[in-house]
N, C-alpha and C positions, 0 to 999 in steps of 0.2 A: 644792724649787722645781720639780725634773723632775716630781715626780707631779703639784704643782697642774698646769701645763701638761698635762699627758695628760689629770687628767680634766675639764679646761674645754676641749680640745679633743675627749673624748669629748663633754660636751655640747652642741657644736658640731653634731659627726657625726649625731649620733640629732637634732637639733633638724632640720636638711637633708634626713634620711632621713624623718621624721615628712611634711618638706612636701613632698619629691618624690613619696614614696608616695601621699600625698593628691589630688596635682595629678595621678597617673595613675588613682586609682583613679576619682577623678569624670570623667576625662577617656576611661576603658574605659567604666563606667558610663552614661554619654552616647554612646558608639558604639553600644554594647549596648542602648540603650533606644530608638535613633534606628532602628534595626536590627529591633527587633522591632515598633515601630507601623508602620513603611513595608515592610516583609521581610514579615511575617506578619499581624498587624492588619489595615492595610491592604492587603492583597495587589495591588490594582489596578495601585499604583502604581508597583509593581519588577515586577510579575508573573514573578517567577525564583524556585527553591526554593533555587537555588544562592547567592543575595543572602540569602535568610532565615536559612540554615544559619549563614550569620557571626555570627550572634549568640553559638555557642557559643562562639567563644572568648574573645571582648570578654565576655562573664559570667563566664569564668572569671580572667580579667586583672582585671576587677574583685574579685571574693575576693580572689585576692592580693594585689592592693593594699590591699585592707580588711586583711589579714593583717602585711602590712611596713607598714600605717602604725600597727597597735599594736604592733606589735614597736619601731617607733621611739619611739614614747610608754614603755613601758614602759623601754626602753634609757637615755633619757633620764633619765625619772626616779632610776632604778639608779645612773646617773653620778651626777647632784645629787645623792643620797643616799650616796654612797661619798664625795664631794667634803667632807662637813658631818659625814660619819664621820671621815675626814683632819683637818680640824678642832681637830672634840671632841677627836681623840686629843690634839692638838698641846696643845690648851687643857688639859689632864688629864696634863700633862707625860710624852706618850706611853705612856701605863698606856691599859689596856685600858677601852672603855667601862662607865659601869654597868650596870646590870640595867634598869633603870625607863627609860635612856634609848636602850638597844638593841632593844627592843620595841617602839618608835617606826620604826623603820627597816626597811620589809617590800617596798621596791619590786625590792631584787635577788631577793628570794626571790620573787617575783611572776615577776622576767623570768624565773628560771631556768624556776619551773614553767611557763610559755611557750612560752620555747625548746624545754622536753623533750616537753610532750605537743602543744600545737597543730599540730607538723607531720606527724602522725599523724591528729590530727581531720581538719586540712583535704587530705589523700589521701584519706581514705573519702568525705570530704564533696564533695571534685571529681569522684571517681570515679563516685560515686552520682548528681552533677547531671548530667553528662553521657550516664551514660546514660540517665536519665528524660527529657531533652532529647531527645536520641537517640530515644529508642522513640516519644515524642508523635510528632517529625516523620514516622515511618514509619505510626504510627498514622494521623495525618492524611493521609498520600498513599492508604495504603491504604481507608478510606471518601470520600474524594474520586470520585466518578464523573468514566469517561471523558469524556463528552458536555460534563460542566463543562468541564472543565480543559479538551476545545477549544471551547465556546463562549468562555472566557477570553482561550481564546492570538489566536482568530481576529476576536473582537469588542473586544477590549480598547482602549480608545484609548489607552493611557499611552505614550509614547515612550520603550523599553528606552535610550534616549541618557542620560536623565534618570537613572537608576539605573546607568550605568555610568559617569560624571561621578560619582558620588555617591559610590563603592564607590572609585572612584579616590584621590576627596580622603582618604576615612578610612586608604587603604591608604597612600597615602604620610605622611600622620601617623603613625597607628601605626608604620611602619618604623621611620623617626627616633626616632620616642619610643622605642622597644625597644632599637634600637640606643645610645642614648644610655643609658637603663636599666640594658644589658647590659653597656658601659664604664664606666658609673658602679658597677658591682657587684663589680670585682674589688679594690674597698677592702673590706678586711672587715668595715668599721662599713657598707656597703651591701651586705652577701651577701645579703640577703632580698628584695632589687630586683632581684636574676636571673631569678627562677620568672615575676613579673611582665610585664619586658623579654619573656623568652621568646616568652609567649603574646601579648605585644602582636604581636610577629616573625611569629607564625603567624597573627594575626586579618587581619597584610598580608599573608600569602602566600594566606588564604583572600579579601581582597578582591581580589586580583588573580585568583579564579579565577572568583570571579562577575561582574568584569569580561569575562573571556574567555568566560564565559557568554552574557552579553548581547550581545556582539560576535558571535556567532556567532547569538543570537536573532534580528538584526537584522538578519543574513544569509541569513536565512530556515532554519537549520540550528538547528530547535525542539528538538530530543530531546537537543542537548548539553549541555541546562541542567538536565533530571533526572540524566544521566548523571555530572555533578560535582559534584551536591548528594551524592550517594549515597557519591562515593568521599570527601568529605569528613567526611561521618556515618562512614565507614569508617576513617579516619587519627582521629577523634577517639576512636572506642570501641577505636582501638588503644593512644592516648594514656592511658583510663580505666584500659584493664587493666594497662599499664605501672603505674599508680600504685597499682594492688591489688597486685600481685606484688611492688611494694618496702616494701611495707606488708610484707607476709606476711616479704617475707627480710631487714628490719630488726630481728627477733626471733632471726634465727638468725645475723646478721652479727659479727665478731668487730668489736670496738670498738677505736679506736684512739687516740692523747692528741687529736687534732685534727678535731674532727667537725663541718667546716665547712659538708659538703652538705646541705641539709635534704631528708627523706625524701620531700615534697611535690613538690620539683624534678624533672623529666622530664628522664632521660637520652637520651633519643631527640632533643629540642629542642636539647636542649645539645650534640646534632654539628652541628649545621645552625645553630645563632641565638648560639652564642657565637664571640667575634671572634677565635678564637683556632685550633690546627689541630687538623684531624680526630682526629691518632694522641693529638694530646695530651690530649684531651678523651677519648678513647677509654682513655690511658692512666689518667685520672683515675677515671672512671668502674670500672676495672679495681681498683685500689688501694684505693677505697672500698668495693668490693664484697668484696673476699676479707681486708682490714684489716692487707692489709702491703704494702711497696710493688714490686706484681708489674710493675710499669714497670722496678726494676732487673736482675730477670734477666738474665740473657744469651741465653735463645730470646729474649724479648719481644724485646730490644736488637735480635739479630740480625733479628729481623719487621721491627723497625721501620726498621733501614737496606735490610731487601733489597725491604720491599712498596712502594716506589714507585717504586725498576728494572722491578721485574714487572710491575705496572699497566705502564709505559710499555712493556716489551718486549710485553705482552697487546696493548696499544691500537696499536703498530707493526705486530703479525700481522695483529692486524683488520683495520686499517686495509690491508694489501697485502693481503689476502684480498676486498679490493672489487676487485681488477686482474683476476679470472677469475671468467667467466659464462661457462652454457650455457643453449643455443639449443636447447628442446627439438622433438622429431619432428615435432609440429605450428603450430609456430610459426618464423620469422622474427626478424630482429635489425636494428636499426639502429643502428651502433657512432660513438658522437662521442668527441672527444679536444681538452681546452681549447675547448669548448662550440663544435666544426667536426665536422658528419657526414661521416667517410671511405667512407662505401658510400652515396651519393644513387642510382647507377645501378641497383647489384645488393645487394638484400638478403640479409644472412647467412643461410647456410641449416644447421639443426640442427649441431650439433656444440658445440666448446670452443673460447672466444675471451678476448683480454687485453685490455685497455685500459689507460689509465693510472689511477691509483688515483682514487679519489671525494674532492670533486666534481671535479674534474680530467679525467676518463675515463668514461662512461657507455653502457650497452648495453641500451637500449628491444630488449624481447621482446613482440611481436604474435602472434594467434591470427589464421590466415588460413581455418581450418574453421571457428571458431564463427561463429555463425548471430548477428546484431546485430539490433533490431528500432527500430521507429522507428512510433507510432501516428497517422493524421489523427483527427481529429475526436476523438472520447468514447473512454473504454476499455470495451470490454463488459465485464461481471461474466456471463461463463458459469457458472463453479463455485462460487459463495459455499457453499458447504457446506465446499469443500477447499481457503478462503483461511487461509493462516496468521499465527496472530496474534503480531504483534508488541509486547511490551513497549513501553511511553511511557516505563518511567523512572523512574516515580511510584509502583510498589506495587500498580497497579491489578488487581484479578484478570481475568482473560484472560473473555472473555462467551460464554455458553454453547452449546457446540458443536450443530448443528445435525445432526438424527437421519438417516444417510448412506441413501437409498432407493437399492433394485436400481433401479427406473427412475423417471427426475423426467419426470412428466408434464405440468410445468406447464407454463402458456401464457403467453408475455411480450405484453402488449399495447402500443400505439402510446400509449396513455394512462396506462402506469407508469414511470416513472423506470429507466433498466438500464442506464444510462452514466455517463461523468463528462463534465461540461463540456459547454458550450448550443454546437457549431459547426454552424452552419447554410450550408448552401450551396443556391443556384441552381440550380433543374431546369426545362428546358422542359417548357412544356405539352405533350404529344403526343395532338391530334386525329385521329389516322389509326383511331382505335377508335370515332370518332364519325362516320365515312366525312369529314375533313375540313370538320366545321361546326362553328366553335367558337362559334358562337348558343344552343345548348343547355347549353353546358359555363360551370360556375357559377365555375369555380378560376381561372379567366384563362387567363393567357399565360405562367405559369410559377409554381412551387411554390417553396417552400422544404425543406427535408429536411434532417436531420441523418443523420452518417455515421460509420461508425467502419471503416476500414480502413490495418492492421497492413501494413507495409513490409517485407519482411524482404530484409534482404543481407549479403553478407560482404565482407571485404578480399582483393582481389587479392594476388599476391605482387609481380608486376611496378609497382604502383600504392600499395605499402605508405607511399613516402614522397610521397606527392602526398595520401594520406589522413591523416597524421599533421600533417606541416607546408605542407599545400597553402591548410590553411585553421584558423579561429581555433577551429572547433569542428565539426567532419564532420557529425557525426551527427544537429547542429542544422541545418545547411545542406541534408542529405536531408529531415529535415523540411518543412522553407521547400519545396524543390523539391517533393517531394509534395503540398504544400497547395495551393501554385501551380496545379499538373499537373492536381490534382481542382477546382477552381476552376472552369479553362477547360474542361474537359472537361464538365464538367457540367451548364455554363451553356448548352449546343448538343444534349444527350444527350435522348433522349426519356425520360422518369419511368414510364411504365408499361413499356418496354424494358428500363430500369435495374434497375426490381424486382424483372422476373418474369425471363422467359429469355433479356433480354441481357444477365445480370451477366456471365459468364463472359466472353463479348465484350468486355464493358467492363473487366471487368481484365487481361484482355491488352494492348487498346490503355494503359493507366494504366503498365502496366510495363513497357512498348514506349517511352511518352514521357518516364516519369522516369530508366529508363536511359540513352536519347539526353542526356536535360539535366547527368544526372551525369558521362558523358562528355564535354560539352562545358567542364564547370567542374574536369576532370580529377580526382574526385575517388578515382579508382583503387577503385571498388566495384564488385561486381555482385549486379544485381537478381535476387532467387530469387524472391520472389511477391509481389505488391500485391493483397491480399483483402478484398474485398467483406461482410467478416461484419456489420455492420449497417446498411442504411439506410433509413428512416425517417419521416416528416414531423417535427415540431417536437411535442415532447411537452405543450405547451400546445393547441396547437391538434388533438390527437392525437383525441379524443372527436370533434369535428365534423367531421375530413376522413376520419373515420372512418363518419360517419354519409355525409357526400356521395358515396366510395365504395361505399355500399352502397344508395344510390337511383341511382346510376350504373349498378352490375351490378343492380339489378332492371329497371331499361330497358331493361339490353342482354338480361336474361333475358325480359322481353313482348315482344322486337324476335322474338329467334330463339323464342319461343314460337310470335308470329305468322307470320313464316314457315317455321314447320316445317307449322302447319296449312296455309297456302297452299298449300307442296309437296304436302302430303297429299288437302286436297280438290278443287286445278286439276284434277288427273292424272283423278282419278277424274270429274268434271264433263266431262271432257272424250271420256273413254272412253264414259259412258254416253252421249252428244251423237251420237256414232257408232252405238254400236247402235240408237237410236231410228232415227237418216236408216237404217241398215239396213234395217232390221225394217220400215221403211217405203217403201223402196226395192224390200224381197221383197214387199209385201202390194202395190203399186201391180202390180209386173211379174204377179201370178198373180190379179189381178183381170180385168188388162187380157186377158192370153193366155186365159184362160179364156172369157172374154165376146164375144172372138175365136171360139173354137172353139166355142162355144153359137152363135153365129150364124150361124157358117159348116155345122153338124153340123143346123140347119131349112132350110138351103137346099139340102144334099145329098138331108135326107128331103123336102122338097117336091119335086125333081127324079123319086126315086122313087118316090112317089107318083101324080105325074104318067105317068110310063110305065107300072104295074101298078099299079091302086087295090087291089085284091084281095088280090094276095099281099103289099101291102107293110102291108095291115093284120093279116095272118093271122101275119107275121113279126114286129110290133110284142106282137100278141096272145103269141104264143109266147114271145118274151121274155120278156113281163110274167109270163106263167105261173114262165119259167125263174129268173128274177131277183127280181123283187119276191115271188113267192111259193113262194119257194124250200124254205123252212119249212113250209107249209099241205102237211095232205093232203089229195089232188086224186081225183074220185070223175067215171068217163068213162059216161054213159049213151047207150044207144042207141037209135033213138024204133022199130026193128025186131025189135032182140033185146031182148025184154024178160025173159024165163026166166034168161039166161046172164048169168053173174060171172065177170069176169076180173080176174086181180089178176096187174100188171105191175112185178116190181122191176128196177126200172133205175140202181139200184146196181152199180157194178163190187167185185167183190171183190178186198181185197190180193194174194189168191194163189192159188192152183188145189190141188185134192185131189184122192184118186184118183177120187171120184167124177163129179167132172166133166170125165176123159179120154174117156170114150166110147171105154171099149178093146172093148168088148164088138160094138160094129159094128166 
């Protein structure tokens, strides 16, 4: 009577196990397939790799379920076939069956060959899918372009809430179901719904990480969703090779009467997903692997009562090892105790200090040398040649490095893109280059211009705790204060002062007034420089106020053209003005004096003429002889002498010779 009982309660067992297995493996199956049209298929719709990835292990919870639900069928059958063997025997007045009618009866020899080879098959065969799983998904990130993946992330309308609701429900099914799996498997008519349970256990700890994914997607914290697709592709190919290597050392294991683990089962899962304890599971895994039972030892014994003193004694040192921090040379402390700062006046300065242990006791360490920065407006891209590339996550290969020149010659124009981000601000007009007429001036009454100037400052030491908890976030607040600063300042600033030679001016007063304002909001900083590296007109309009500047300076070049010739040809128009009245001024004076002395020089000779007619003609004659005919030679005849020839020179000689001493008289 005991045996019918046993085996119509085996067929019980294997009939429950048949349909629990079934009911999970459609119900993996269905995570796994919901998983890969919405995960991968449809990628819009989760836009996360970290949601895609869960498919691997809801496909492989399905295998094993497809696996323990013939294990129950075939279990089944085995019993009904031992039950009708039982039977015949009874009917056969307990003699042994015939020949003709044991030939008929092949369903235990079915399970056994089952039990012995299929859990062999389905190791190679999970090890194998996971990693071809595995490598597509890598495959695919790696031909995946950057530019997609952010046109995806930044264009996408799908709302990451929808996929982390989603990742939610299946995770906490799956738990239940594994967990229920996992206690329903230490019957050992349900051992083959452990490997199952397991990876349902892990398809919920990987949907709670693509949950953690999206929640952080959604935080604007993009790169943390490649980041734990990857370490999950990583925990699974560590899973694969787990299940190659018990492969490989169930050939070489000593066998023992009770071979209840099957070699498909993950000992790695089975610390973390069976309900039972660490050491014990560790012991099990021990026993089974060397095939006698190394749990009775006496090291293991003694391991096993002293390793969780020692953890606790470990985690007690650690734990008082959070009670002592240093303050190093360059930094600053501010030491709190049951969440009350003991130093708000005077900050800790370098050394070794205690608190009470963590979170209990806490000691914030500040850098009061490093240099903080804080940007208005756009960021410039000066060095794109020497930007370093950062991984996304995805596999992508890094884009290729641009060739480093001894000198970049290029010219950034008002009409190229070299910033991030459209901030425009307010510049007055400034007419003082138009002498004050703004009739001619096409731009109005004020420009617009984008700007990019880098704030830099450090933390005080006496101001450390007015920078820390003065406010909800400092470095935002310098921000706001600089935006402010450049605002107002800008809006009163002249634009072609700003540009050309009074930037300098203008970032002193800019770091003159956001230090005053940091001061007044106590924010314990000091200002090092507020610089001027880019500003700009609006890069839309960059082309035409590019052209208006430069009909602007061709005016002011014909202005100073024209009066450079004005200075040039006045001076001289006016010089020659002069020598003309001169030169006519000399010719009137030596007309007049002359015509003068010609009229006065016929009154003199009329005078003498009138007293001597005779000799004043005979002296007129002589002249003429002596003057006008100075040149001519002159021939003296005499109307008496006519025989004689006299020849008179009356040339003086330069000098005397002896001849003409007349020493001889």
């Amino acid at each position: 009577m005991s045996n019918n009982v046993n085996y119509r309660a085996a067929i019980d067992n294997a009939g429950v196990m048949t349909k629990l297995a079934a009911i999970g493996t459609v119900l993996s199956a269905v995570f796994a397939l919901l998983l890969l049209v919405l995960g991968v298929v449809k990628s819009s719709f989760a836009n996360s790799d970290a949601f895609a990835v869960v498919v691997i292990p809801y496909t492989v919870a399905a295998l094993f379920g497809l696996a323990a639900t013939l294990y129950g069928m075939f279990a089944k059958g085995a019993a009904i076939e031992n039950e009708e063997k039982m039977l015949l025997a009874k009917r056969h007045d307990n003699n042994m069956l015939a020949v003709d009618e044991d030939a008929r009866f092949t369903q235990q020899r079915t399970l056994d060959n089952y039990a012995k080879y299929a859990p062999y098959v389905l190791s190679i065969v999970t090890a194998v899918l996971i990693g071809i799983l595995c490598m597509l998904f890598f495959k695919h990130w790696a031909d995946r372009s950057a530019e997609l993946r952010e046109a995806v992330l930044t264009s996408s309308p799908a709302n990451p809430m929808y996929m982390v609701f989603l990742a939610a429900v299946i995770g906490v099914i799956s738990l239940f179901a594994g967990a229920f799996y996992n206690g329903q498997s230490h019957d050992e008519a349900f051992r083959w719904l452990r490997p199952f349970g397991a990876w349902m256990i892990a398809g919920a700890v990987a949907s709670a990480a693509a949950v953690a994914a999206g929640l952080c997607f959604k935080s604007g914290l993009k790169e943390y969703d490649a980041v734990i697709a990857k370490v999950l592709l990583v925990i699974y190919l560590v899973l694969a090779t787990e299940l190659v290597l018990s492969f490989v050392v169930e050939f070489y294991r000593p066998r023992t009467l009770e071979e209840s683990r099957p070699v498909f089962e993950s000992r790695i899962l089975a610390l973390f997903t069976e309900p039972g304890g660490v050491m014990r599971n560790f012991a099990d895994m021990l026993d089974y692997q060397f095939g006698f039972k190394v749990s009775s030892t006496w090291m293991y014994s003694f391991v096993e009562r002293a390793i969780f003193p020692l953890i606790i004694l470990w985690a007690v040192i650690l734990w008082g090892s959070t009670t002592v921090h240093e303050v190093n040379s360059n930094e600053v402390g501010l030491r709190s105790n049951l969440g009350r700062l003991t130093n708000t006046d005077k900050p800790l300065k370098p050394g070794i200090y205690f608190t009470l242990p963590w979170p209990f006791g806490t000691l914030e360490k500040y850098s009061c040398d490093q240099i903080y920065e804080v940007v208005i407006g756009h960021e410039e891209h000066e060095h794109e040649e020497e930007e370093e590339y950062v991984d996304d996550g995805h596999g992508h290969a890094p884009p290729p490095k641009k060739e480093k020149k001894k000198e970049d010659l290029s010219v950034v124009l008002w009409t190229a893109e070299h910033g991030e981000g459209n901030n425009n601000f307010i510049v007055a007009n400034d007419v003082s280059h138009s002498g004050g007429d703004k009739s001619g001036d096409v731009l109005g009454d004020f420009y617009f211009v984008g700007l990019s100037m880098p704030i830099q400052y450090h933390i005080r030491p006496d101001g450390i705790y007015n920078y820390v908890y003065g406010s909800v976030d400092a470095k935002t607040v310098i921000k706001n204060i600089g935006q402010m600063v450049v605002t107002e300042y800008l809006a009163s600033a002249p634009f072609y002062q700003i540009i050309t030679g009074g930037r300098r001016q203008a970032e002193a007063k800019l770091k003159e007034r956001i230090q005053a304002e940091c001061d007044a909001r106590n924010l314990g900083v000091e200002i090092i420089a507020a610089n001027l590296v880019g500003i700009h007109p609006p890069t839309q309009v960059g082309k035409e106020f590019q052209n208006v500047l430069g009909a602007m300076e061709e005016r002011e070049k014909m202005i100073l053209a024209a009066e450079a010739y004005k200075a040039q040809v006045l001076p001289q128009a006016q010089s020659d003005a002069l020598a003309i009245k001169a030169q006519a001024a000399a010719a009137s004076y030596q007309t007049s004096t002359v015509a003068k002395a010609v009229s006065e020089r016929f009154l003199k000779q009329l005078q003498a003429y009138q007293t001597m007619p005779k000799l004043f003609m005979l002296k007129n004659y002589l002249d003429f002889l002596e003057k006008d005919c100075k040149n001519v030679r002159k021939y003296v005849l005499s109307s008496s002498l006519q025989g004689d020839v006299y020849e008179l020179n009356l040339e003086e000689k330069e000098r005397l010779n002896l001849f003409d001493a007349n020493l001889g008289e």
